[in-house]
TORLUMVO-36094 format. One record per residue: residue in three letters; chain; x, y, z of N, C-alpha, C, O, CB in turn. Coordinates in steps of 0.1 Angstrom, whole numbers, plus 5000, padded with zeros to 4 digits. Each point is the difference from the previous one (the first is absolute). Glycine has a CB too. Layout:
+------+-------+------+------+------+------+------+------+------+------+------+------+------+------+------+------+------+
: miti : marse :  n.u :  n.v :  n.w : ca.u : ca.v : ca.w :  c.u :  c.v :  c.w :  o.u :  o.v :  o.w : cb.u : cb.v : cb.w :
+------+-------+------+------+------+------+------+------+------+------+------+------+------+------+------+------+------+
:  Ala :     A :    X :    Y :    Z :    X :    Y :    Z :    X :    Y :    Z :    X :    Y :    Z :    X :    Y :    Z :
...
+------+-------+------+------+------+------+------+------+------+------+------+------+------+------+------+------+------+
***
This chain:
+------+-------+------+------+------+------+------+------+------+------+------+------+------+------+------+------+------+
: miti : marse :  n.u :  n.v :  n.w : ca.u : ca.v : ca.w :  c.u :  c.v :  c.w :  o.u :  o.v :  o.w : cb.u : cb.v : cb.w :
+------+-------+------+------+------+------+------+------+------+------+------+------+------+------+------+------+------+
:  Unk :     A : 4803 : 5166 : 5105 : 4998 : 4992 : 5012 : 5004 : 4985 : 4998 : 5006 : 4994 : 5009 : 4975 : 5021 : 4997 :
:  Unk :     A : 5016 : 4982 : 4981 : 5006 : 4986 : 4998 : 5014 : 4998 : 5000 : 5007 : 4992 : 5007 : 4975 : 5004 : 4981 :
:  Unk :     A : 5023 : 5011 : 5006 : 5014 : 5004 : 5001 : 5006 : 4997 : 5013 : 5007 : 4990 : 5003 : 4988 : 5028 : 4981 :
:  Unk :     A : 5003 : 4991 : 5024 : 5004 : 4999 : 5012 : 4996 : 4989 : 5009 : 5007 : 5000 : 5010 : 4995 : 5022 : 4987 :
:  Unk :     A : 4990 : 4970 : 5003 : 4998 : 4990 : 5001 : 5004 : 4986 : 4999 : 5000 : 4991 : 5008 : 4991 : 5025 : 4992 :
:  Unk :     A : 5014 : 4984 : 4985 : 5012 : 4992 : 4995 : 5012 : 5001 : 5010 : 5003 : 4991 : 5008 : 4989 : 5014 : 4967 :
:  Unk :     A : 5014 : 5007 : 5023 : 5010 : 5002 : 5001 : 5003 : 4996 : 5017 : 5010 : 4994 : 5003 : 4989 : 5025 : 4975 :
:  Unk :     A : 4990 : 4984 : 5033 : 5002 : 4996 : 5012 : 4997 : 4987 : 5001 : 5005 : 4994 : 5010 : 4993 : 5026 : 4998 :
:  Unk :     A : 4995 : 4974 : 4986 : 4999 : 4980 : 4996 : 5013 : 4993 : 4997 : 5002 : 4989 : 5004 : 4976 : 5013 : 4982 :
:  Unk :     A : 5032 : 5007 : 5005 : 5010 : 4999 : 4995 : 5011 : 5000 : 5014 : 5006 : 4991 : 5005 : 4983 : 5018 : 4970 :
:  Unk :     A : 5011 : 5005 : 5028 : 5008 : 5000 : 5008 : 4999 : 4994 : 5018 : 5010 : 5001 : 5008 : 4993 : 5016 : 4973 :
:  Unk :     A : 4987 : 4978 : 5021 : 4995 : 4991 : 5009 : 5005 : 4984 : 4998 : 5004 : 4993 : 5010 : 4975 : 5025 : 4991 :
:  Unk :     A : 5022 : 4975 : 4988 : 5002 : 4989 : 4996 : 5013 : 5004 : 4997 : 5003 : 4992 : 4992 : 4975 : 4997 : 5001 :
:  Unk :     A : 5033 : 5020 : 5009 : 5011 : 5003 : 4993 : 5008 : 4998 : 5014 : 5011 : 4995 : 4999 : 4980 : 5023 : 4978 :
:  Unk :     A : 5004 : 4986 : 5034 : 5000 : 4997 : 5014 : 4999 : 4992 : 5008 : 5005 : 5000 : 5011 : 4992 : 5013 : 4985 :
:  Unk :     A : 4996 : 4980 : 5001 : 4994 : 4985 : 5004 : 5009 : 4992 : 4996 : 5005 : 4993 : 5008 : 4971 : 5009 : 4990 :
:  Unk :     A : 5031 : 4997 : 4985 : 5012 : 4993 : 4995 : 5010 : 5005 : 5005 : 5010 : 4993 : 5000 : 4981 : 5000 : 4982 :
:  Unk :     A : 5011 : 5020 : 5023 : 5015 : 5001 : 5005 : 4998 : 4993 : 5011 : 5007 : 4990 : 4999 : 5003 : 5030 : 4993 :
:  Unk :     A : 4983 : 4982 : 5019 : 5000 : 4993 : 5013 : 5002 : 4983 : 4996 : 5010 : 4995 : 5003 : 4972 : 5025 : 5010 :
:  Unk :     A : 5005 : 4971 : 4980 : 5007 : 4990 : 4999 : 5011 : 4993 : 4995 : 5004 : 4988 : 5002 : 4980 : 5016 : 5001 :
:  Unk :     A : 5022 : 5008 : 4989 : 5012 : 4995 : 4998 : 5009 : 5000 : 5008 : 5010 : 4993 : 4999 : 4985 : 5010 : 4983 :
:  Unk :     A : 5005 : 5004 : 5024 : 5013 : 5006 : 5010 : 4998 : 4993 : 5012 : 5010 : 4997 : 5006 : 4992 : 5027 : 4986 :
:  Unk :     A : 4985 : 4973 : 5011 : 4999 : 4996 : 5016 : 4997 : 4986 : 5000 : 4998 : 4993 : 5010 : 4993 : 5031 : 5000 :
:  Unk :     A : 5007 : 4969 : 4976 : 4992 : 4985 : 5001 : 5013 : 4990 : 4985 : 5003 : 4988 : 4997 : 4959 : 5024 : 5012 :
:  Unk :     A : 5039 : 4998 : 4987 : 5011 : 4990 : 4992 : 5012 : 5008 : 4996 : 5006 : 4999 : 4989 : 4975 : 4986 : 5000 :
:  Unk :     A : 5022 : 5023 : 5023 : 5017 : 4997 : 5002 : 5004 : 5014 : 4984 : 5012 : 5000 : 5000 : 4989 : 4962 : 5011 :
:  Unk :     A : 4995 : 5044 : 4981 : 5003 : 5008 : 4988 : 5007 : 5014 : 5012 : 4996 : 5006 : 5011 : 4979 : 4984 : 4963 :
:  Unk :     A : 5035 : 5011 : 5020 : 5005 : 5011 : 5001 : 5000 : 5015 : 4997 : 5003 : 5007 : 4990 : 5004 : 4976 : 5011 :
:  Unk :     A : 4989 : 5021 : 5009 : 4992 : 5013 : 5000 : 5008 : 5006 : 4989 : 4994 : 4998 : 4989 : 4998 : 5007 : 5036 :
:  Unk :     A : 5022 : 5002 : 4974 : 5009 : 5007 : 4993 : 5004 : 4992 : 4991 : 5011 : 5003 : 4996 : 4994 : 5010 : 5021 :
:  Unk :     A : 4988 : 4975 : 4976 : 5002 : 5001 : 4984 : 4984 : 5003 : 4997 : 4995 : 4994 : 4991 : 5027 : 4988 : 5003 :
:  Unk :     A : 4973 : 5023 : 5011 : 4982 : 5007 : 4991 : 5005 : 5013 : 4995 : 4991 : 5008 : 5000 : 4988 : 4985 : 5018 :
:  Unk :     A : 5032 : 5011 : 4976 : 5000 : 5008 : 4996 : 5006 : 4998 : 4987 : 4999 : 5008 : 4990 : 4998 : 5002 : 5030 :
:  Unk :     A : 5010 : 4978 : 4981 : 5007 : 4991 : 4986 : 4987 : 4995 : 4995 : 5000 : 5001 : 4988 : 5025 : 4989 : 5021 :
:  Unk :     A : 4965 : 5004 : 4997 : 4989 : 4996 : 4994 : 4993 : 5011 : 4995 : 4994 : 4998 : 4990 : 5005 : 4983 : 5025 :
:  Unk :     A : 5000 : 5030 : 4989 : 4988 : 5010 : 4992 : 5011 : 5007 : 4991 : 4996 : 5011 : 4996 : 4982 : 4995 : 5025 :
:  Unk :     A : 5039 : 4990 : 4975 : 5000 : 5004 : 4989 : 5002 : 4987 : 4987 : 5003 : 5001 : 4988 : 5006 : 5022 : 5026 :
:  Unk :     A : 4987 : 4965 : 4994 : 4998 : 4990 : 4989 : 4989 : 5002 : 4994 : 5000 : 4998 : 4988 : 5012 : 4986 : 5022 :
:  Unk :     A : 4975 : 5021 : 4997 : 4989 : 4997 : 4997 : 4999 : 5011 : 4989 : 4994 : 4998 : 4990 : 4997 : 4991 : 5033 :
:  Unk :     A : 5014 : 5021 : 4978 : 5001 : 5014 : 4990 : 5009 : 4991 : 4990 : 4994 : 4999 : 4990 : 5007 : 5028 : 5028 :
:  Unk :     A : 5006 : 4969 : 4981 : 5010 : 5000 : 4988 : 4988 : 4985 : 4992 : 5001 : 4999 : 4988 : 5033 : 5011 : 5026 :
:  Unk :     A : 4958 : 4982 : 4993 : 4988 : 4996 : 4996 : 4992 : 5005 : 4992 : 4997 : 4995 : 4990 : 5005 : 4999 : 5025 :
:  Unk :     A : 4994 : 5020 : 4991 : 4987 : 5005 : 4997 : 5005 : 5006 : 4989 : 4992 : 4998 : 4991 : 4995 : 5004 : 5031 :
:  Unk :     A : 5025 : 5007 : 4974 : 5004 : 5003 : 4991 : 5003 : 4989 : 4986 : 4999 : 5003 : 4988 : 5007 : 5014 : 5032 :
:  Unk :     A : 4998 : 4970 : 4986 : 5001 : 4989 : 4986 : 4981 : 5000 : 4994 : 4997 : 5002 : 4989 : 5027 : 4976 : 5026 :
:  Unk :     A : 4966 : 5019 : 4998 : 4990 : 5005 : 4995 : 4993 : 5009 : 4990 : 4991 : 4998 : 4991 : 5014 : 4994 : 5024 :
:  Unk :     A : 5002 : 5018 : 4990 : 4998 : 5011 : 4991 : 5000 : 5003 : 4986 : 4995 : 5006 : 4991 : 5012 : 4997 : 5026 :
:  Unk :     A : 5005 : 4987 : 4986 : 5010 : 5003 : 4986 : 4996 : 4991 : 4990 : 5001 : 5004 : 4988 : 5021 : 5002 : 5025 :
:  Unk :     A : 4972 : 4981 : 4990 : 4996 : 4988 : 4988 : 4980 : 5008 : 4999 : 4992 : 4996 : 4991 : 5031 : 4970 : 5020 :
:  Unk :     A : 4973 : 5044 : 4998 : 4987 : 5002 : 5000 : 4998 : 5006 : 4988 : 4994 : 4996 : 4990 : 5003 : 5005 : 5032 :
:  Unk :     A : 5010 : 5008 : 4980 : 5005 : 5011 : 4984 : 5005 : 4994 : 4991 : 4999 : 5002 : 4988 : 5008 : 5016 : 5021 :
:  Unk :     A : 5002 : 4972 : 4996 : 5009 : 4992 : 4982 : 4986 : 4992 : 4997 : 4996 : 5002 : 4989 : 5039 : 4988 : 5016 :
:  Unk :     A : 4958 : 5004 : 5000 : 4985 : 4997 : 4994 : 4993 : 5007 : 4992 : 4998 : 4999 : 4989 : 5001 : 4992 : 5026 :
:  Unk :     A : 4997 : 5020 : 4994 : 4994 : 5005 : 4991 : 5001 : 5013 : 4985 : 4992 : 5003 : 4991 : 5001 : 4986 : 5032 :
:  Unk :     A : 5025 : 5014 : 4982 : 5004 : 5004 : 4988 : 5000 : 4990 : 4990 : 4998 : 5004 : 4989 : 5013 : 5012 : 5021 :
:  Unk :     A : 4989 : 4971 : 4991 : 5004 : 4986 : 4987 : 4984 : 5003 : 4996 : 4997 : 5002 : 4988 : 5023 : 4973 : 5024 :
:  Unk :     A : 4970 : 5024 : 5000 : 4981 : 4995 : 4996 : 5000 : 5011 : 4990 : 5001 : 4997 : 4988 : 4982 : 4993 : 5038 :
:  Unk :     A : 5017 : 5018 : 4976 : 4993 : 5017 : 4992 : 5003 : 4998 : 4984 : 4991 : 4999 : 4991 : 5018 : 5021 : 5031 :
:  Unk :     A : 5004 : 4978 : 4977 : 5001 : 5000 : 4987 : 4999 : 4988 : 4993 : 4998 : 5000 : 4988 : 5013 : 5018 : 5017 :
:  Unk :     A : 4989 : 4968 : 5003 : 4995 : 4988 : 4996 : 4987 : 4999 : 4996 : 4998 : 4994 : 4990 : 5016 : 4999 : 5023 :
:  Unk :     A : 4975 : 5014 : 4995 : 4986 : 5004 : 4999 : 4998 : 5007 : 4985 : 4993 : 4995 : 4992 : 5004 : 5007 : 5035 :
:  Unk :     A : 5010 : 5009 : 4972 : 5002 : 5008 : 4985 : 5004 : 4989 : 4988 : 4994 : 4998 : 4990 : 5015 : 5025 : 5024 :
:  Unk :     A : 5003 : 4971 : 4989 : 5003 : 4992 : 4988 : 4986 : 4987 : 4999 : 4995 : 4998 : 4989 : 5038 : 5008 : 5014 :
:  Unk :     A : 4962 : 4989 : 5007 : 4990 : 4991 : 4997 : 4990 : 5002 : 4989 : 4994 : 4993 : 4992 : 5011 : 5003 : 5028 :
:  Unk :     A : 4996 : 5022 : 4987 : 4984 : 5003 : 4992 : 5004 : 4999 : 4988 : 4993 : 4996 : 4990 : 4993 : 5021 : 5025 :
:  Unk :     A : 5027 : 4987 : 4982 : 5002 : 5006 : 4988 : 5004 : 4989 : 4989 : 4998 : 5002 : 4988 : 5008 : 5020 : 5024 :
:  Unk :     A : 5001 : 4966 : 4994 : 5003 : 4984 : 4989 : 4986 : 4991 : 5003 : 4998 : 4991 : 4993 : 5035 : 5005 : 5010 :
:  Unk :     A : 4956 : 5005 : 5008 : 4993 : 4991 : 4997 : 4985 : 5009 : 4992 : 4991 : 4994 : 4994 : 5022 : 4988 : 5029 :
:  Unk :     A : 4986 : 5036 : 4978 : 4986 : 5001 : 4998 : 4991 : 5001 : 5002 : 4990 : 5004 : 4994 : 5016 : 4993 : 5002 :
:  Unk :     A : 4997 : 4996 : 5023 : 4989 : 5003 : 5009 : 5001 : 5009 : 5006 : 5011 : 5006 : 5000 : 4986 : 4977 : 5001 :
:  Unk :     A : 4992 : 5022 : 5009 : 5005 : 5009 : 5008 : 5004 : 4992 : 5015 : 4995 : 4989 : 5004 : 4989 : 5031 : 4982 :
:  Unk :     A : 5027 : 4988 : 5019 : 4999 : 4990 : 5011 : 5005 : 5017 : 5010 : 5006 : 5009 : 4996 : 5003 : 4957 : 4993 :
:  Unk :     A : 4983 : 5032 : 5027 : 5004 : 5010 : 5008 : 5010 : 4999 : 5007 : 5005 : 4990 : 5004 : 4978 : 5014 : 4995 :
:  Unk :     A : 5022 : 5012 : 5004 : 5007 : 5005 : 5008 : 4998 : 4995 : 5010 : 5008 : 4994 : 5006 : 4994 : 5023 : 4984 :
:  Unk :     A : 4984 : 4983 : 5014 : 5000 : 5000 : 5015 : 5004 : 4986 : 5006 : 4998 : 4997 : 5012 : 4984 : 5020 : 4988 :
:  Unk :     A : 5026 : 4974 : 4988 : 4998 : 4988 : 5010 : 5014 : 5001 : 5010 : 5003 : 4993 : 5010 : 4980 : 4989 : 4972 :
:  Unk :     A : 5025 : 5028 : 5011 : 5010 : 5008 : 5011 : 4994 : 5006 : 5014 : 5008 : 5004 : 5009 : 5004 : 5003 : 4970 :
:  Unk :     A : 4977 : 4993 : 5022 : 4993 : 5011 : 5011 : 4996 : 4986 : 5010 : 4989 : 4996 : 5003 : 4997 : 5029 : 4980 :
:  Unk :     A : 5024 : 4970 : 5020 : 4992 : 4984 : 5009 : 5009 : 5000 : 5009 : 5012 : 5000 : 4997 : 4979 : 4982 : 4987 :
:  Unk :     A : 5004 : 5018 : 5033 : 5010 : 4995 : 5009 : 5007 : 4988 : 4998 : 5010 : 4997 : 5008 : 4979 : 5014 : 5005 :
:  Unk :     A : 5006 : 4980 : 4979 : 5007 : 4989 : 4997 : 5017 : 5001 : 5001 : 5007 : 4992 : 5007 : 4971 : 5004 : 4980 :
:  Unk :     A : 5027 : 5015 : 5004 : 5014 : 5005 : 4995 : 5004 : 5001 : 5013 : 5011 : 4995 : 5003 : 4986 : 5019 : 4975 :
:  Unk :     A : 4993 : 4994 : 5036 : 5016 : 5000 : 5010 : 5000 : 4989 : 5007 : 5009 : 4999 : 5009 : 4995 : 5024 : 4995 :
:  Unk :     A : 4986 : 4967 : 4994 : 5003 : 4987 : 5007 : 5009 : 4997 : 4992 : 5011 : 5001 : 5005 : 4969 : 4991 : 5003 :
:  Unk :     A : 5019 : 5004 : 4975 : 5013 : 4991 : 4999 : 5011 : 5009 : 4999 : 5011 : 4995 : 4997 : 4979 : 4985 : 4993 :
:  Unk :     A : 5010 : 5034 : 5010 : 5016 : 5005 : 5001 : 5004 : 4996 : 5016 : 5012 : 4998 : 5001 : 4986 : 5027 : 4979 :
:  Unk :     A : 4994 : 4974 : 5031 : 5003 : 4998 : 5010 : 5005 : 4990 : 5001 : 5010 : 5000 : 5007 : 4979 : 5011 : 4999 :
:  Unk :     A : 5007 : 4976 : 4985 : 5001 : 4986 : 5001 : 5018 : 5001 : 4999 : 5009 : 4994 : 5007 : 4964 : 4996 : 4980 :
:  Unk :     A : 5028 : 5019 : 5000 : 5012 : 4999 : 4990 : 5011 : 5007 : 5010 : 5011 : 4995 : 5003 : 4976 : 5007 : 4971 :
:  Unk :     A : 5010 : 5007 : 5030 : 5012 : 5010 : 5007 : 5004 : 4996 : 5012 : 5011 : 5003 : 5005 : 4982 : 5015 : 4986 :
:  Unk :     A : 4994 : 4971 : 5019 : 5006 : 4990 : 5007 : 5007 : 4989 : 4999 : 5007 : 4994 : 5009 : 4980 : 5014 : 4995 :
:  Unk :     A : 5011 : 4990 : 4985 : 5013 : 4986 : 4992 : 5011 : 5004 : 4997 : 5009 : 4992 : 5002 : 4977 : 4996 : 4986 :
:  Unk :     A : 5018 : 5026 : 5006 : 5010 : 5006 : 4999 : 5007 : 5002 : 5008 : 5012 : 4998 : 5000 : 4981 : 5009 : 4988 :
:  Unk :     A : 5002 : 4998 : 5019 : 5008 : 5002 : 5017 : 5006 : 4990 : 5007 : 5012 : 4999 : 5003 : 4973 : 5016 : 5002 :
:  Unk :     A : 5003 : 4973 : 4998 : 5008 : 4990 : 5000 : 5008 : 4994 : 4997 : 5009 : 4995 : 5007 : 4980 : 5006 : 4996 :
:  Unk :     A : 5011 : 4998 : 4982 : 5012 : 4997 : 4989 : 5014 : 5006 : 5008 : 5009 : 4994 : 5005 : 4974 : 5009 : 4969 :
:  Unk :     A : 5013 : 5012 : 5024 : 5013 : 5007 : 5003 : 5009 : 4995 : 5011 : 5011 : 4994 : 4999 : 4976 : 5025 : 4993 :
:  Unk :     A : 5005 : 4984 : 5020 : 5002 : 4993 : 5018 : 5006 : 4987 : 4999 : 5009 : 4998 : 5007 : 4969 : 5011 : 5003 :
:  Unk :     A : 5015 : 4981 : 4979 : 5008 : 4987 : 5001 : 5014 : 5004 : 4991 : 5012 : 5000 : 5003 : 4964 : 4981 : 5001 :
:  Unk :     A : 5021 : 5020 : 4987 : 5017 : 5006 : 4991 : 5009 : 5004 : 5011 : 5009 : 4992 : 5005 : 4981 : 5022 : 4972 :
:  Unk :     A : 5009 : 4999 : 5028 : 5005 : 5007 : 5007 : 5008 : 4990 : 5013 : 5012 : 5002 : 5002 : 4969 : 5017 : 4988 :
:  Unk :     A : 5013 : 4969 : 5017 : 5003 : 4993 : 5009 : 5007 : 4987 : 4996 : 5006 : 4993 : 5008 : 4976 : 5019 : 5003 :
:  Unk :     A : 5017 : 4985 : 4978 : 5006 : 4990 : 4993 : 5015 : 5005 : 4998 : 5010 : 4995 : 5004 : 4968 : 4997 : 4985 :
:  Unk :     A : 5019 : 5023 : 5005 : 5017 : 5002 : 4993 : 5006 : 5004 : 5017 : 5010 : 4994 : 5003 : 4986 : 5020 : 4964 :
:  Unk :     A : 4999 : 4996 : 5045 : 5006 : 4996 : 5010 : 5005 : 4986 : 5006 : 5009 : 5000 : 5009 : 4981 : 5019 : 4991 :
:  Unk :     A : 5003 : 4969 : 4996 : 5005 : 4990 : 5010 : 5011 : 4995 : 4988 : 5011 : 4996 : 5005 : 4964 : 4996 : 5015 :
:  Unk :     A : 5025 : 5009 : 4968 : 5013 : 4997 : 4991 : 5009 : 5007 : 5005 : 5009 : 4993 : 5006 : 4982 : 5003 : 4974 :
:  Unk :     A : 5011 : 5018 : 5021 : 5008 : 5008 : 5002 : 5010 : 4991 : 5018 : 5011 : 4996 : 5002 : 4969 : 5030 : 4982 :
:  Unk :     A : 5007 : 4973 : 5023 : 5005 : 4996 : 5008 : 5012 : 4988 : 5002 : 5010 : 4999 : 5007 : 4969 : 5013 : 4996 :
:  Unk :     A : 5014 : 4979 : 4988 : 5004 : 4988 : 4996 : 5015 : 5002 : 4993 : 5010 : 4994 : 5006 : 4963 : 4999 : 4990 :
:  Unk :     A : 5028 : 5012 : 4997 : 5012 : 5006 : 4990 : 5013 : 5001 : 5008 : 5010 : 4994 : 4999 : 4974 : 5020 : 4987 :
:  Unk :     A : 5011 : 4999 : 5027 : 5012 : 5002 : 5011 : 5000 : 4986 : 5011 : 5007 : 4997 : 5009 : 4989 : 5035 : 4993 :
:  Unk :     A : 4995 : 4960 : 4992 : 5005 : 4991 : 5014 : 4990 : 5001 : 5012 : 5002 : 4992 : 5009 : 5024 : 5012 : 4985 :
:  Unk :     A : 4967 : 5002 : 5008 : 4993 : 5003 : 5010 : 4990 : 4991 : 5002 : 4998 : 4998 : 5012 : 5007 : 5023 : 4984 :
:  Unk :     A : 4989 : 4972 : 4996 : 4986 : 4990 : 5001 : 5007 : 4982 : 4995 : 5009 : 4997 : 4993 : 4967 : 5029 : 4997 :
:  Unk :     A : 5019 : 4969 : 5014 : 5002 : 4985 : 5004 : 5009 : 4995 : 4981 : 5004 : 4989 : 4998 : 4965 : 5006 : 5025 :
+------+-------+------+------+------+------+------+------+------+------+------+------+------+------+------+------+------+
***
């Protein structure tokens, strides 16, 4: 039941932002579909630094125990903390990327003559 509840909270406010975008600041209906595959190629950078974390923690945790002698836990891998900052991280990546990406277009542009 919670589940489904989420999910129509979600998709209620998912509706509410298409309307205001579309009808109060002018966003173009027919790039929302360029946006929900930015947001995927996002969620996938997410993904991807969530696991390169915690494959590095696991065995960092192992070597600690094993050069300092102490015990130290696994579980401190078991923390939502990790997909906050992989979120943090795979949002900066992307960005990174997006600004790269728009830089070497306006050079390109620049090159043929096209921009000032």
């Amino acid at each position: 039941m919670i589940g489904i509840f989420m999910l129509a909270l979600a998709g209620l406010t998912s509706v509410g932002a298409y309307l205001l975008g579309a009808r109060r600041l002018g966003l173009r209906p027919a790039r929302l579909g360029a946006a929900v595959g930015k947001t995927l190629e996002t969620v996938g950078a997410v993904l991807i630094f969530l696991v390169a974390n915690l494959v590095v923690a696991v065995p960092l945790v192992v070597a600690l125990r094993a050069v300092t002698g102490t015990f130290v836990s696994v579980y401190v891998t078991d923390d939502t903390a990790w997909l906050g900052l992989s979120l943090l991280q795979g949002l900066a990546f992307q960005w990174w990327r997006e600004a790269s990406r728009k830089k070497a277009g306006a050079l390109a542009l620049e090159e043929r003559g096209n921009l000032g």
